[in-house]
N, C-alpha and C positions, 0 to 999 in steps of 0.2 A: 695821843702819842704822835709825834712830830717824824716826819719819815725822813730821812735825808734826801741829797738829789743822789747820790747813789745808789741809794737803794730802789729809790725808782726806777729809776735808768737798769736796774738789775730783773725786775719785775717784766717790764714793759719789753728787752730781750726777749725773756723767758716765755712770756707770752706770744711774742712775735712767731718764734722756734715753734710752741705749740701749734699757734694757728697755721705755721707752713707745712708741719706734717701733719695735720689734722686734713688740710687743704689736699696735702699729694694723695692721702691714704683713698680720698673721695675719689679724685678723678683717677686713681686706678683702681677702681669699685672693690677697693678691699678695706675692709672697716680697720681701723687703729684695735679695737678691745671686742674681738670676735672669738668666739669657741667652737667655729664650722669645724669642719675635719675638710681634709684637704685631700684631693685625689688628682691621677693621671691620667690620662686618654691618650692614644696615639692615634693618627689617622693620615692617609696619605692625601688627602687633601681635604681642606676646610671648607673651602666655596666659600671664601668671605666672612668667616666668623670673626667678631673683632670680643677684647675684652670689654667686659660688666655687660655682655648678654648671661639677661637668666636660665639658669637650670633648674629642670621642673622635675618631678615625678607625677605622672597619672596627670599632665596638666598644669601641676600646683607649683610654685614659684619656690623652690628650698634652696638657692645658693646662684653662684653669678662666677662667669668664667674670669679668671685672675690674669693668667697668661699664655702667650703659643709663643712656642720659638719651636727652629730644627731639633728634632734629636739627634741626629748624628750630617755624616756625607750624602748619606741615604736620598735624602728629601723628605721623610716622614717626618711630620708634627707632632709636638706633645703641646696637649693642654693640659694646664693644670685650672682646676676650677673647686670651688669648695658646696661644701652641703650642708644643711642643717644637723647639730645634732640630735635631734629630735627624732630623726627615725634611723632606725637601722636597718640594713638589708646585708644579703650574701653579698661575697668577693665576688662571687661569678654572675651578679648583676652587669645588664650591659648599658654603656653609656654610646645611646644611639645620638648621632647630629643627623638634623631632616629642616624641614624647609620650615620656615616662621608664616611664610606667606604666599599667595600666587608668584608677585613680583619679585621675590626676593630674598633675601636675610634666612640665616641660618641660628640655629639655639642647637642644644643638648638638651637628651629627656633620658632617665635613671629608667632602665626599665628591671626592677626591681625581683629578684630570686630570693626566694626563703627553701633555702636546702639543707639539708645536712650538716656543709662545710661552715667555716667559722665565719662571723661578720666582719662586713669590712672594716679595715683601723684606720686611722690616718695616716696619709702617705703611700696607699693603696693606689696599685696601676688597675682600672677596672676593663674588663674584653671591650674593644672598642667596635661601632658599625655604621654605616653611613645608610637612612634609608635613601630611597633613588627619589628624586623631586619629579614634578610634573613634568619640567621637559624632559627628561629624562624617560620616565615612563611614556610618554609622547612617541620620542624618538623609538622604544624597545616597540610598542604597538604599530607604530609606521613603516618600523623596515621590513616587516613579513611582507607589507600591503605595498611597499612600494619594491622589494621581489618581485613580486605578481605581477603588477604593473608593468614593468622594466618585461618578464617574460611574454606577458601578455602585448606588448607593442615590439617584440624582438618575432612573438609569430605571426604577429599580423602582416609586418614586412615582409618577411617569409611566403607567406600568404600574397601576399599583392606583387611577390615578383614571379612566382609561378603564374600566379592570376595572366600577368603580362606575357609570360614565354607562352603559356595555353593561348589567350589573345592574340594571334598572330592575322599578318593580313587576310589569308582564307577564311582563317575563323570569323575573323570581322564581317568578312563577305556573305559567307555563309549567314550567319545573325541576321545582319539587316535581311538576306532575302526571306528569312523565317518570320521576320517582325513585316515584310511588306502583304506575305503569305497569308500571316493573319489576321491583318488588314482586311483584306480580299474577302477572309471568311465570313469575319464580322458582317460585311457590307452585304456577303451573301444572303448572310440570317436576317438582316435587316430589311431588304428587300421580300425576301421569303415570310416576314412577320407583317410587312405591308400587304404582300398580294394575299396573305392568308385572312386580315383583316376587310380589303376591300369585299372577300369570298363571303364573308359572314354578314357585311351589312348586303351585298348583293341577293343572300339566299336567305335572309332574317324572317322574312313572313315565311317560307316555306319552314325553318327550322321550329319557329312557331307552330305551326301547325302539327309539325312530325311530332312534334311536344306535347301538343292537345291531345292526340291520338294516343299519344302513349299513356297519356293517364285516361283516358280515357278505356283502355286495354287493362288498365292496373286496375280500374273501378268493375267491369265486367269480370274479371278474374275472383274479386271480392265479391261480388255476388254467387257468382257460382260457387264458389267454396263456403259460402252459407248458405244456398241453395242445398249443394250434397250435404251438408251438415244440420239440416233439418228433414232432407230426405232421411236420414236413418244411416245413412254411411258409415258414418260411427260403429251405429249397433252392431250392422252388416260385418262390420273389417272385425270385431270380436268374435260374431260369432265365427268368423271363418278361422278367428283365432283357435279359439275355442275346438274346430272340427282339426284343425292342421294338430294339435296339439292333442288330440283322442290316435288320431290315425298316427301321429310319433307314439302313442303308448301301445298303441296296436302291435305295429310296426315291432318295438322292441321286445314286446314280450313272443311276437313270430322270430327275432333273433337268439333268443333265449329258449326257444326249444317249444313253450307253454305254447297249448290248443292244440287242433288238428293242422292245421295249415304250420304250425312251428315245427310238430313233429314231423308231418310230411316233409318240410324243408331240412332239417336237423338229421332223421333216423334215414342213416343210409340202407340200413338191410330193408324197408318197409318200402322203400324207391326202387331197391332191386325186388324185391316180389312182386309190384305192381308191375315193372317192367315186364316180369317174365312172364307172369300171366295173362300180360297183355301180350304179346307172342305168341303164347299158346295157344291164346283165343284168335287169335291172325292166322294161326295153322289149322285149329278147327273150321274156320268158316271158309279156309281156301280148300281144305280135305273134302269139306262137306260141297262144295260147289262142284268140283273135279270126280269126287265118286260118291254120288248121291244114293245108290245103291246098300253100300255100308252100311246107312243109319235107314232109308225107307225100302221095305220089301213087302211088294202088295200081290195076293195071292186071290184069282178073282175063280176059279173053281176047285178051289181047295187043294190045289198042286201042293206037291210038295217044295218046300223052303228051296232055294237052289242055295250049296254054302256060298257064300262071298268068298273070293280070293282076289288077293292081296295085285292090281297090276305091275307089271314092270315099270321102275322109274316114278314110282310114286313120291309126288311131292312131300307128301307127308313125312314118309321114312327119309327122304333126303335132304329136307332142312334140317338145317342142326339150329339148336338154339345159342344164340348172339352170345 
């Protein structure tokens, strides 16, 4: 079959038209014959997103951003960007923008909610959020540290101009003669460790000797004490353990009353008897000195007895007992 020139020339239009929105549909990365679903984002600034960056979930490449323009006077941005229909998630999934790279470029990533509420449709506005990039987080970690800083050279100044008012000419004066002070001292010590040095090699054989002697002293100490240690000194210092520790048993049981010698010390009524007897006996032997007559009466021709009587002032009748 035979075409005309019209009809080709009709074709070959037609084709043209095809291939120029075929052409535009690519370079603004939105397919001609797509079934995405289409969504909204607002964000008050993009940091450089441009259209046909992909939109990911968990990573994975499900759709490409279409357009930004203003939403209103505001200065807020709406993106519109599409997604696979392949998966579905909650409305109140969020469409974060975060950084593609160290140096650069920005992308959208679904971070996907399975709740309760209904799934998203097409033409769904989704909560929008920007994470913060490296300089950013850079900058938030740096201005505590550069506070610090800023504080820390704001008292140092501080610091170095008191430093300077204290520094005054006395003080300076005063200083150095402290620094010249100790100088002097040093040099004392120094000499002081020369003359103490030249003392020791001067007096070296003598010290030597005071040396010998002393061990010499420490070896005769060592012999004596195995000397007494072979005399028996040992045994000796036991047994006098041994007698110290009878005469402690002795001892306590004379404080406990037990034996003669406990009782004696313990019974007081048996200390006042002996007392008093012995008194007694101290006024018979002065009675009997003073009137001997009393106790001997010697009859040499059979005379009769003369009675005794009692003299005046007789010591007997006049001591009283204690």
């Amino acid at each position: 079959m035979k075409l005309s020139r019209e009809i080709k020339t009709g074709i070959i239009v037609i084709g043209g038209i095809l291939l120029f929105i075929l052409g535009f549909t690519y370079l603004k990365a939105s397919p001609l014959f797509d079934d995405s679903k289409i969504f909204y984002a607002v964000y008050p600034n993009v940091g450089g997103l441009q259209p046909g960056t992909p939109v990911s979930i968990n990573g994975y490449a499900v759709g490409k951003v279409q357009d930004i323009r203003f939403k209103d006077a505001s200065g807020q941005l709406i993106v519109t960007f599409s997604v696979n229909d392949g998966f579905d998630f909650s409305r109140n999934s969020i469409a974060e923008l975060y950084d593609t790279g160290i140096i650069g470029g920005k992308g959208i990533q679904i971070k996907p909610v399975f709740d309760e509420d209904r799934m998203a449709q097409n033409r769904d506005t989704l909560p929008s959020n920007i994470q913060p990039g490296l300089t950013e987080l850079v900058q938030q970690n740096l201005s505590p540290l550069q506070m610090k800083v800023e504080g820390a050279v704001t008292n140092a100044d501080s610091l170095l101009v008191h430093f300077n008012d204290v520094l005054d000419e006395g003080t300076r004066s005063n200083l150095r003669q402290s620094i010249r002070g100790l100088n002097q001292l040093v040099a004392s010590f120094q000499k002081s460790a020369d003359g103490l040095n030249e003392l020791l090699v001067a007096n070296r054989s003598q010290l030597d000797s005071t040396l010998k002697n002393f061990n010499k002293v420490s070896g005769n100490l060592a012999q004596l004490s195995d000397s007494l240690n072979e005399a028996g000194l040992g045994e000796t210092i036991r047994n006098m353990e041994a007698t110290l520790s009878s005469l402690n048993a002795v001892m306590s049981k004379m404080e406990q009353g037990e034996g003669t010698m406990g009782k004696l010390m313990q019974d007081e009524a048996l200390y006042e008897n002996l007392a008093n007897a012995s008194r007694e006996l101290d006024l018979l032997l002065q009675d009997f000195r003073l009137n001997p007559k009393r106790y001997v009466n010697v009859s040499v021709f059979g005379k009769k007895q003369k009675e005794y009587t009692v003299p005046e002032n007789d010591p007997a009748e006049n001591q009283s007992p204690q």
